[in-house]
N, C-alpha and C positions, 0 to 999 in steps of 0.2 A: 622375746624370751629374756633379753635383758633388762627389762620395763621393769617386771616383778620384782627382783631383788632392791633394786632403787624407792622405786613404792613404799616396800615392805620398811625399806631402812627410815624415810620420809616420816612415814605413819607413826613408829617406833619415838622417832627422834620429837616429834608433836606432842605426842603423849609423855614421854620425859620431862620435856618442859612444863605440862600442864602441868604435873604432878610435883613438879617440884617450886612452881608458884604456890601452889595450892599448899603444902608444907611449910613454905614458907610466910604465908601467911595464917598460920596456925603457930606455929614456934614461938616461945618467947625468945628467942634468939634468933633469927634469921641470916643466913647469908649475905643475902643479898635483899636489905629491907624495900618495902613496896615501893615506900615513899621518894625512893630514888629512882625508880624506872617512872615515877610522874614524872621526873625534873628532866625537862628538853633537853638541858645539856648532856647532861649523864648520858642520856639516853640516846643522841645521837653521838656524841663520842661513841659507843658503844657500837653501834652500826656501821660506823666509819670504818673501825678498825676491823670488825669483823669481813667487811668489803675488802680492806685493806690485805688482809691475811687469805682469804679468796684469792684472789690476785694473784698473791703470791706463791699459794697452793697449783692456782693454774700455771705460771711462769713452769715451775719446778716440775710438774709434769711434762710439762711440753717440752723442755728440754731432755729429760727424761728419754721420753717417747722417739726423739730427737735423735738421741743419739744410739739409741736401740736400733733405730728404724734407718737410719740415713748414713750412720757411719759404723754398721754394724758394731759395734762393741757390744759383748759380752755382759752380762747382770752385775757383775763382779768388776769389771773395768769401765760399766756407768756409775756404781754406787762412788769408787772412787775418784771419777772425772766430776760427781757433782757434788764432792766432800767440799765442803768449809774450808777455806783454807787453802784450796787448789789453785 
C-alpha cells in the first residue's frame, strides 16, 4: 500500500528531469548547460554531494524517528530538540 505513492513520486521525479534536460537543451540560455554534465568532474561532484545530502537527510530522520519513538517526545519538543543550534 505504501509502494504506490513512492512509485508514483519516483515516476514523476524521472519525468521532471527529462523534461527539463530536454528544455534545456533547446533554450538559448540554459540552466544548467549540457556541456557540463559531460565533464566527469562536475558531474561527479555532483553525485557526491547529492549522496552527501542523502545521508544526511537519512541521519536527520533517524534521529527524528528516534526521538519520537524511543524517548517519547512530543512533535513539538522533537522539532525543537533537533533545531540548529540545540
Amino acid at each position: 500500500m505504501v509502494q504506490r505513492p513512492r512509485v508514483a513520486a519516483f515516476a514523476v521525479a524521472v519525468i521532471t528531469v527529462c523534461a527539463f534536460v530536454a528544455q534545456s537543451a533547446r533554450h538559448p540560455a540554459p540552466v544548467v548547460q549540457r556541456r557540463l554534465l559531460r565533464d566527469r568532474v562536475f558531474s561527479s561532484a555532483n553525485v557526491t554531494v547529492l549522496i552527501a545530502y542523502a545521508a544526511f537527510a537519512m541521519l536527520l530522520l533517524s534521529v527524528i524517528l528516534w526521538l519520537e519513538g524511543h524517548w517519547h517526545y512530543s512533535a513539538l519538543r522533537t522539532g525543537l530538540a533537533s533545531a540548529p543550534g540545540r
